[in-house]
Each structure stands twice: as structure tokens, then as C-alpha cells.
N, C-alpha and C positions, 0 to 999 in steps of 0.2 A: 359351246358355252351359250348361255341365253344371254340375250340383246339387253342393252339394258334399256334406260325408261328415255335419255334423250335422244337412242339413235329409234325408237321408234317415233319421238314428237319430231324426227327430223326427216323420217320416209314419211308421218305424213304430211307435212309442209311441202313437202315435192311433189305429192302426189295432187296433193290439193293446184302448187303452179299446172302441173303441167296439164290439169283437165279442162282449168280455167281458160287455157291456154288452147286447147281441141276444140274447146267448144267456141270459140271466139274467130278462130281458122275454120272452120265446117257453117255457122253461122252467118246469113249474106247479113252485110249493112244495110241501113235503112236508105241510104243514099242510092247503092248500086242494085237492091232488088227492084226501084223503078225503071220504066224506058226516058230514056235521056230526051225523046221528043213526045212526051204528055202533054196534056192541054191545064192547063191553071188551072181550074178545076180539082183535076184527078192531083195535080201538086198540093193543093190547098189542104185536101183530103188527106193526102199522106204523112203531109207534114204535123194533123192534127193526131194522126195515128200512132205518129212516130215514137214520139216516150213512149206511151204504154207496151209498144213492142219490145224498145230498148229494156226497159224495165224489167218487165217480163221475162230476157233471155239472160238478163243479168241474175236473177231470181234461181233461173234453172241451172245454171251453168253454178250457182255456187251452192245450191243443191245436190248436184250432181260431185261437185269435189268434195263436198263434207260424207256424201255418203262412198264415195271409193276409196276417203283417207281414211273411215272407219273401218270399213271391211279391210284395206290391207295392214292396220295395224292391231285386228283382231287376228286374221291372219299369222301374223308374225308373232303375236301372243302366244297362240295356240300351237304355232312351231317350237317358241322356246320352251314350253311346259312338257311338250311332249319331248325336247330332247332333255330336260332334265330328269321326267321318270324312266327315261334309257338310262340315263347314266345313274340313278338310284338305283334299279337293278342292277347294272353291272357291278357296284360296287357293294364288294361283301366284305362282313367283319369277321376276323377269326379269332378266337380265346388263342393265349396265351399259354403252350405245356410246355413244364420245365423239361430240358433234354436230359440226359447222364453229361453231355458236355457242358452244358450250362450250369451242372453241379458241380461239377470237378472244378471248373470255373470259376465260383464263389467260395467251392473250400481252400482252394491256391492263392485268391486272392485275400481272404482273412489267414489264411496263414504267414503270408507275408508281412499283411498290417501288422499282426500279433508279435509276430519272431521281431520285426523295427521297433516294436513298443516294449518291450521286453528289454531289450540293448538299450532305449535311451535314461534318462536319470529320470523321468515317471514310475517307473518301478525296481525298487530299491531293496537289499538284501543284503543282511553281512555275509552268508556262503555266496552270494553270487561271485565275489572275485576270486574264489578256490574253482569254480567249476564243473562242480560235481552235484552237489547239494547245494540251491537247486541246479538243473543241469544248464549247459550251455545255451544261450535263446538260437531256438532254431535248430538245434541239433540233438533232439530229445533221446534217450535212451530206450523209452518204451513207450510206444504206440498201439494204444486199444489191447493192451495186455499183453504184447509182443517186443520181443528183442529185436533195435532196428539196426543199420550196418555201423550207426553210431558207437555202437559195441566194440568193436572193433577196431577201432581207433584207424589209423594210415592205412589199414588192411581194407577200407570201405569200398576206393576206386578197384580191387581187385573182380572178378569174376568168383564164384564157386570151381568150376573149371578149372582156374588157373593156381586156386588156394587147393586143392584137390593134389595138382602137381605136385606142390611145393612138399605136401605136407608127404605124400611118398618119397619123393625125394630126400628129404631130409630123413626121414624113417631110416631110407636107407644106408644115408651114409652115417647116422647116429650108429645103427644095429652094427654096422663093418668096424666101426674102431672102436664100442665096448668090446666085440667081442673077440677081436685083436690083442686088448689092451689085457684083458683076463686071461684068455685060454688058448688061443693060435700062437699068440707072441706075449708072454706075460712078462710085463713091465718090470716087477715088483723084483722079479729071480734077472734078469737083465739089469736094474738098478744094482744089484748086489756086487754082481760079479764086474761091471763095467760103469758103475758111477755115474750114469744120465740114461736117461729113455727117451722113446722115440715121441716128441710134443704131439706130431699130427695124428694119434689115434686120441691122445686130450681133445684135441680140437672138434675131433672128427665127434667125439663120444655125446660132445654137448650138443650137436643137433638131434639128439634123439627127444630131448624135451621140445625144442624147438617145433618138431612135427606134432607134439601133439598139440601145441596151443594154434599151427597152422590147419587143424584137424578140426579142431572149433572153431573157428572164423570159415571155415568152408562150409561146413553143416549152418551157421548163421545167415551168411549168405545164399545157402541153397532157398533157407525160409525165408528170404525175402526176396524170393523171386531172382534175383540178379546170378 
């Protein structure tokens, strides 16, 4: 991340102490660069010297920090600029493509809006309370010109597979007690001669229709995948 503006006004305030500070350490005093036994004279002399030396080193010494706090806070300028156009290249923008999941997504999600807005008293109908006309919210009859498992009423959790079963089975045992009832064992010449008939080829006779409406709901099922 780049520096911001007062930790650079504050490296250079450091940098500015501590040169002032170098330079004031490496610098003799006016006092100690004389010999301690001079003659009045050479004292008189020095001591007329003295400011302008002072003066002078105080000149350069804060010279000297104004131009090192410049350099390291251009420095550090020039570090932060350069790590922000790293991190502008690094960083790239990508468009946005719809997935197929991203659709499926949105049609599920307005389908559910739809199907709760449909059920509440915003949308009102005298067939809606028959259920047919129009159809149930949510449970349509026919999708994109298709028979869906709604057709089929209680039949819908079933498989194709398992409606397949049924609908032979029942075949079967419809076909064994008509043809029991008519011509292996006929009811009718039985009823004559002994007064009652045998019920379970009645019973048996009626899954013969039964198979075929399990016959439809299997073929519906097979088209819809399930």
C-alpha cells in the first residue's frame, strides 16, 4: 500500500533531527578546536572569528537536512507510485458470462416468486377455487407445449419403471379373471345351476382397465424424463 502524505512529512522530520544531529557530532566547537594555552592574541582573534564560523556551520548543517529529507521523501514517493502500478497491473477486470447454472438459477427463482404470487389474494379468479381452470399455482399442466407429471395426479412421485410394473401386472391379472369369468369357468352357466359366482374373477376383471390408465401415466412419465 502507498504511504500516505503524513508518514512521509514524518520520515522527513527524522531525517532532518538526525543529520542536524551528525552534523553537530562530526563538527568541533569553536571552544575545543583552539589549544587551551594560546596567547590573547590568537584568543582575541578567535573569538572575533567565532560567529561567523558558528553561523556558517549552522547554515550547512540545515542545508544539508533540508536536502536529505527531500531526497528520502522523494524516494519514498517514487516507491509508493511504483508499488501502486504493480498493483494496477495485477489487477484485472473480467466481464461477466451468464452460466446455464446461472440460468436455471433465475428461471427457479421467478418461478417460485410466480407460483407465491399466484396462491396469494393479488391474483384472483372464480375457477381458481375448482383447480383446474385455471390450474393449480405451481403445478401446471402443461409446460412449453408438454404434458408434465402433473397429469397424473398421486401417480407423479412414481418412476416410469415402476408405472411400467404396475401397468403389466395389472394387465395380467385383469386378462386371468375376464377370461375365467367368460370361458374357463363361466359365471353366468355356474350362477344358473348353483345361485352365486365366484366374486374374485369380478374383482380380478376390473384391473384390466386399471392397466391401461397405469399404461398412460408410464409413457407420461417416460416423457418427462423421470
Amino acid at each position: 500500500m502507498a504511504p500516505s502524505g503524513m508518514s512521509v512529512a514524518l520520515a522527513v522530520a527524522a531525517a532532518v533531527v538526525a543529520t542536524h544531529q551528525a552534523v553537530s557530532f562530526v563538527l568541533p566547537s569553536p571552544a575545543a578546536s583552539a589549544p587551551a594555552l594560546a596567547g590573547a592574541g590568537a584568543a582575541q582573534a578567535r573569538a572575533e572569528e567565532a560567529p561567523g564560523a558558528t553561523s556558517g556551520a549552522a547554515w550547512g548543517a540545515a542545508a544539508a537536512a533540508v536536502a536529505f529529507g527531500a531526497h528520502a521523501g522523494l524516494a519514498m514517493a517514487m516507491r509508493g507510485r511504483t508499488a501502486r502500478h504493480a498493483e494496477a497491473q495485477t489487477t484485472t477486470t473480467t466481464t461477466y458470462m451468464e452460466s446455464a447454472a446461472d440460468e436455471r438459477l433465475f428461471e427457479q427463482v421467478y418461478l417460485d416468486y410466480a407460483t407465491e404470487y399466484l396462491k396469494g389474494p393479488m391474483y384472483h379468479n372464480d375457477l381458481k377455487v375448482q383447480g383446474f381452470l385455471p390450474e393449480y399455482p405451481g403445478d401446471p399442466m402443461f409446460k412449453q407445449g408438454k404434458m408434465t407429471s402433473n397429469v397424473v395426479g398421486n401417480l407423479k412421485t412414481f418412476s416410469s419403471n415402476e408405472l411400467a410394473f404396475f401397468a403389466v401386472l395389472f394387465f395380467a391379472i385383469g386378462l386371468y379373471g375376464t377370461l375365467m369369468f367368460w370361458w374357463f369357468d363361466p359365471q353366468f352357466l355356474r350362477a344358473d345351476l348353483t345361485g352365486q359366482i365366484n366374486p374374485s374373477y369380478v374383482i380380478e376383471a376390473l384391473f384390466l382397465p386399471v392397466s391401461f390408465f397405469m399404461h398412460i401415466a408410464c409413457y407420461i412419465q417416460r416423457k418427462n424424463g423421470k
